[in-house]
N, C-alpha and C positions, 0 to 999 in steps of 0.2 A: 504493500500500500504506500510506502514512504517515497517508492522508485515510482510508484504510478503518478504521484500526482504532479512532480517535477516536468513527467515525461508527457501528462495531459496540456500542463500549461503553454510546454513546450511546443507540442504539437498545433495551437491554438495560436499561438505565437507566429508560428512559421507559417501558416497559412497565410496570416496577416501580411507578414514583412514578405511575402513570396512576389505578392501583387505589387509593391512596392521597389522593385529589380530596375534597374535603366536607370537611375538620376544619376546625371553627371554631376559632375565637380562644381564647376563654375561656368556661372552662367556667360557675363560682360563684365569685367575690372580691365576694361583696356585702359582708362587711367589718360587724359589729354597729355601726358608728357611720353608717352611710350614712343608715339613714332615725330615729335617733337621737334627732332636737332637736325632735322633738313639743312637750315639755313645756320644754324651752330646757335652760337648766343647773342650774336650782336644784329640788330637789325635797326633800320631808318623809321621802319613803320610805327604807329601809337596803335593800331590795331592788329585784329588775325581774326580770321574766320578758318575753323576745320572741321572737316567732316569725315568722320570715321567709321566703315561701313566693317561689319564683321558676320560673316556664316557659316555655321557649321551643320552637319549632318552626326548625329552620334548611334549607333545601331548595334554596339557592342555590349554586352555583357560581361566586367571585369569583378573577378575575388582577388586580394591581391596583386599578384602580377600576371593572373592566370586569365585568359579570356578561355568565356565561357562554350564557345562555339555553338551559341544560342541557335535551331533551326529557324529559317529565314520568317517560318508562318508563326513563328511565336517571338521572335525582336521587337524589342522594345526602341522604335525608331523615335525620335527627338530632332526636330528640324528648328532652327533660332538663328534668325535675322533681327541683327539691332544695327541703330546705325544712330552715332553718338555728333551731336552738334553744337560745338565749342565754342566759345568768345572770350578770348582773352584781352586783357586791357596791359599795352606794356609800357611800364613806367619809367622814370632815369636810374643810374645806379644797378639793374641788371636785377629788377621787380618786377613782376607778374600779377594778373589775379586772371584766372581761369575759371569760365564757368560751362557747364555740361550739360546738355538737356539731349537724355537719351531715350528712343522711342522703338520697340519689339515687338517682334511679332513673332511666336513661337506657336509650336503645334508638338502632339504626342499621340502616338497612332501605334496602337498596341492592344490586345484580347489578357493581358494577366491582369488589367485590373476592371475588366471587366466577366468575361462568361467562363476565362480560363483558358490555359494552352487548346490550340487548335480547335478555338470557335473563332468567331466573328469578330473582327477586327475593328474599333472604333479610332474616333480623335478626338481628342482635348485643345481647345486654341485657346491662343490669350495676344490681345492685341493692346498696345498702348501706351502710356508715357514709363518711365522706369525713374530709377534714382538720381534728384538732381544731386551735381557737385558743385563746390565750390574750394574751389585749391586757390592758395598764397603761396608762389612762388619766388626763391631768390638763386642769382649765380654766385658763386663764393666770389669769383671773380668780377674784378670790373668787364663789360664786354667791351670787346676791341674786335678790328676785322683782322687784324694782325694775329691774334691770339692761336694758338694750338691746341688749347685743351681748355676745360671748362668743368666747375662741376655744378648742378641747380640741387637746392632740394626745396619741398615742398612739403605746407598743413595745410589739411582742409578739413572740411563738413562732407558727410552723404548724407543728403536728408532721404525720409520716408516716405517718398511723394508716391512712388509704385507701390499699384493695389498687390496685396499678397494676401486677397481675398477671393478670387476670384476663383469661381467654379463651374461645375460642369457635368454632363451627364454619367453614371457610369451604368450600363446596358447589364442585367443577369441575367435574359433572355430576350428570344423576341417582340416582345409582350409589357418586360417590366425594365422599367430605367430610374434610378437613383439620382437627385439632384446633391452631391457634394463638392467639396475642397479638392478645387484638381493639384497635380502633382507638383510640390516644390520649386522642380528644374524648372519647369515653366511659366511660372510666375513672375510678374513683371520688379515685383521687390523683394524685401527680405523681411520688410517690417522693422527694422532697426537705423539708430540713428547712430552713422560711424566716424571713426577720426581715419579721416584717409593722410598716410605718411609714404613722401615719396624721393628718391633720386634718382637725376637722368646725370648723364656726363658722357663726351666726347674726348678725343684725343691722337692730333694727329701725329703719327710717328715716322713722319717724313718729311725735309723740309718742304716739297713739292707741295704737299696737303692734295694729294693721292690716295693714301693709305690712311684710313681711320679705325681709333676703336671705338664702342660706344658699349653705352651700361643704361640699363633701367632697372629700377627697384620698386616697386607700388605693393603697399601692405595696408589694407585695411582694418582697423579696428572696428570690432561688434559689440561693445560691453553686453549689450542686450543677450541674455539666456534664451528663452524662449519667446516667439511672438505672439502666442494666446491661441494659435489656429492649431486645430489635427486634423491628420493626412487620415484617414479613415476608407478612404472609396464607399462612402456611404453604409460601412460593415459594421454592427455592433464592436466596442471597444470590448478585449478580451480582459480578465480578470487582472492578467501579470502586464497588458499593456498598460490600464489603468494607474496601477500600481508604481511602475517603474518609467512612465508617462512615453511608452514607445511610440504613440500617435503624436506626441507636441512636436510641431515645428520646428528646428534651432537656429540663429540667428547665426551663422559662423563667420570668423574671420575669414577673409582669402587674399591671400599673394600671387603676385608675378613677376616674373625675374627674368631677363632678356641682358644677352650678351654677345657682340659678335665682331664684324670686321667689315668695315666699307670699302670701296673700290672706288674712285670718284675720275671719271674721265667726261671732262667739260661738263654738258648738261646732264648726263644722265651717272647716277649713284649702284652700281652691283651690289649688294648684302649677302651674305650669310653669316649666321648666328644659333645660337639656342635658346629656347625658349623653356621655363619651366613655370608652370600655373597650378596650384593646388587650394585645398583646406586645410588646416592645419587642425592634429585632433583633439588639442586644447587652445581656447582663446588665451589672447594675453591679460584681459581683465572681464572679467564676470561667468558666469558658471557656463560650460559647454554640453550640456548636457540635451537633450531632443535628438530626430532624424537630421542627421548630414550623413553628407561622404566625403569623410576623411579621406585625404589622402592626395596624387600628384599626377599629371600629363608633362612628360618632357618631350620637347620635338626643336627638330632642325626646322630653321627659318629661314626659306633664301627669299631675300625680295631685289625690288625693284624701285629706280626713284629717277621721276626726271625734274628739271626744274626750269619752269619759266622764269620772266621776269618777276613778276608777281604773285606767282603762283607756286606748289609744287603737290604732284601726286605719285601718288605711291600703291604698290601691291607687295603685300606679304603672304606665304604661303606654308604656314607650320604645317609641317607633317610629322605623324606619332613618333617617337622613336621608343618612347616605355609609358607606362600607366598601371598606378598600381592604389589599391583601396585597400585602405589601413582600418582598423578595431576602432571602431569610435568608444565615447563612453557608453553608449548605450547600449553597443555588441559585447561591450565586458560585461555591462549589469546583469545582461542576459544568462552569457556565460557563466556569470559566477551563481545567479535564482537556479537554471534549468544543469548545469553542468554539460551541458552540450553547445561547444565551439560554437560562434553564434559571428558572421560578417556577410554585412548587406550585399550586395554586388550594386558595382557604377558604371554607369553610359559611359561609352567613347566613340569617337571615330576614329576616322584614319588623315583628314585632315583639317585647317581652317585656313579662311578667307577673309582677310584684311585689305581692303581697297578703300583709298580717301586723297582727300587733298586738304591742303593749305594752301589760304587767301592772304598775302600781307594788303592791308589798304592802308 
């Protein structure tokens, strides 16, 4: 009886989190300084207009480092197009302020969180504004046109302007369909209000200014625990989810870290680079506890850059190189109630798409 009831809750358990397979990492942290140092740090302009368009397709199923070799009629497919619209104001002395009004459009089109592997296939959409930002940026340096290197860093606000309430049908037959809290990944926010902290830097290692290297850093803070919503798919909450609050929401940090090497021949910029983006499976301040997915996407970044006189646009093209979904706290709690191994599995794909431009006026 003592082995039964572990292995009932457990069982109860896994039903639950089963439907809940495919959320990716992160959604949008591309951060207005990421593809930034086009024009390095000095510029004539007092304004900028940028537009940063990013696409991804995710249809994988990751434990771990393991993908799951999910069959194609039971992928959990996740398609998310945002396209992030910048204004920056630039001031003397190598001052910034940046603001961000990002607007998604995401879909989810998968049978696990509706009727069950290999039935009928539905979609979940979510259309519309996401998190504004507001970053304060400075360059350590004075900017010069002269100059060979540079470093910025950057505080700002994410406020909670995207709904991360937003729902949706979920179908148990032909007949009956469930209005609840659609999935996490596709939600246009997070529900929490964060301290975005950032560094970009260049540095050419050529007297030509040929040869560049470049860095970005963008780490957002969540203090926020939870944001009051659960993921349920419209299913009664099970005993041990209750309990251990496996339906709440979690507000998590997420990082992005880009690192690579320019080619610069007249107008147009060569890149490649690496790219790593994840969740991390403790915040830096406030409890981490609810559904996330812990864990990392590393991929090669070779882009592309040409540059007007007033303009410059750009294509980046990360593709996978590793992905791997770490033990949140929630998979431990689980773990340690039921005593049976307990890791969600996370969406991936194979690549993304980054295409935008910069306006100096």
């Amino acid at each position: 009886m003592k082995k039964f009831i572990p292995s009932l809750f457990a069982a109860l358990l896994f039903t639950n989190f089963a439907h809940a397979q495919g959320c990716i990492i992160v959604r949008n942290i591309s951060g207005l300084g990421q593809y930034n140092l086009t024009s390095n740090s000095f510029s004539t302009s007092t304004w900028q207009i940028s537009i940063n368009n990013r696409y991804f397709k995710a249809y994988r199923d990751y434990k771990g480092k393991v993908d799951q070799k999910t069959p194609p009629q039971n992928q959990n497919i996740i398609k998310s197009y945002s396209m992030d619209i910048g204004v920056t104001r630039l001031l003397p002395n190598g001052w910034s302020l940046d603001l961000s009004f990002p607007v998604s459009a995401n879909s989810r089109n998968t049978n696990s969180e509706h009727g069950g592997a290999y039935t009928t296939r539905h979609t979940t959409r979510t259309f519309g504004m996401g998190d504004l930002q507001f970053i304060v940026n400075k360059w350590l340096l004075k900017p010069s046109v002269r100059q060979r290197g540079n470093i910025q860093l950057g505080l700002g606000i994410k406020f909670p302007t995207g709904d991360y309430r937003k729902q949706g049908y979920y179908y148990r037959n032909d007949t009956t369909r469930i209005l609840s809290l659609i999935n996490p990944a596709i939600q246009l926010g997070d529900g929490g209000t964060g301290i975005i902290t950032q560094l970009n830097t260049f540095y050419y290692i050529n007297p030509f200014k040929t040869i560049s290297l470049y860095g970005n850093f963008y780490y957002l803070i969540n203090p926020t625990g939870i944001n009051s919503t659960q993921f349920t798919q419209g299913r009664p909450q099970t005993p041990l989810n209750i309990l251990l609050g496996g339906n709440d929401v979690s507000v998590p940090d997420v990082y992005s870290l880009r690192a690579g090497i320019n080619y610069n021949l007249k107008d147009w910029v060569f890149s490649g680079g690496l790219r790593n983006e994840g969740v991390p499976i403790r915040d830096l301040f406030g409890e981490s506890n609810g559904i996330r997915r812990a864990g990392y996407t590393l991929s090669a970044e070779p882009g592309i850059i040409y540059k007007l006189k007033r303009a410059t646009i750009y294509c980046y093209v990360p593709f996978l190189l590793s992905h791997e979904i770490k033990q949140n706290l929630l998979d431990k709690a689980i773990t340690k109630a039921t005593g049976v191994y307990t890791l969600g599995a996370g969406g991936s794909g194979d690549y993304q798409i980054f295409l935008g431009a910069q306006f100096q006026l």
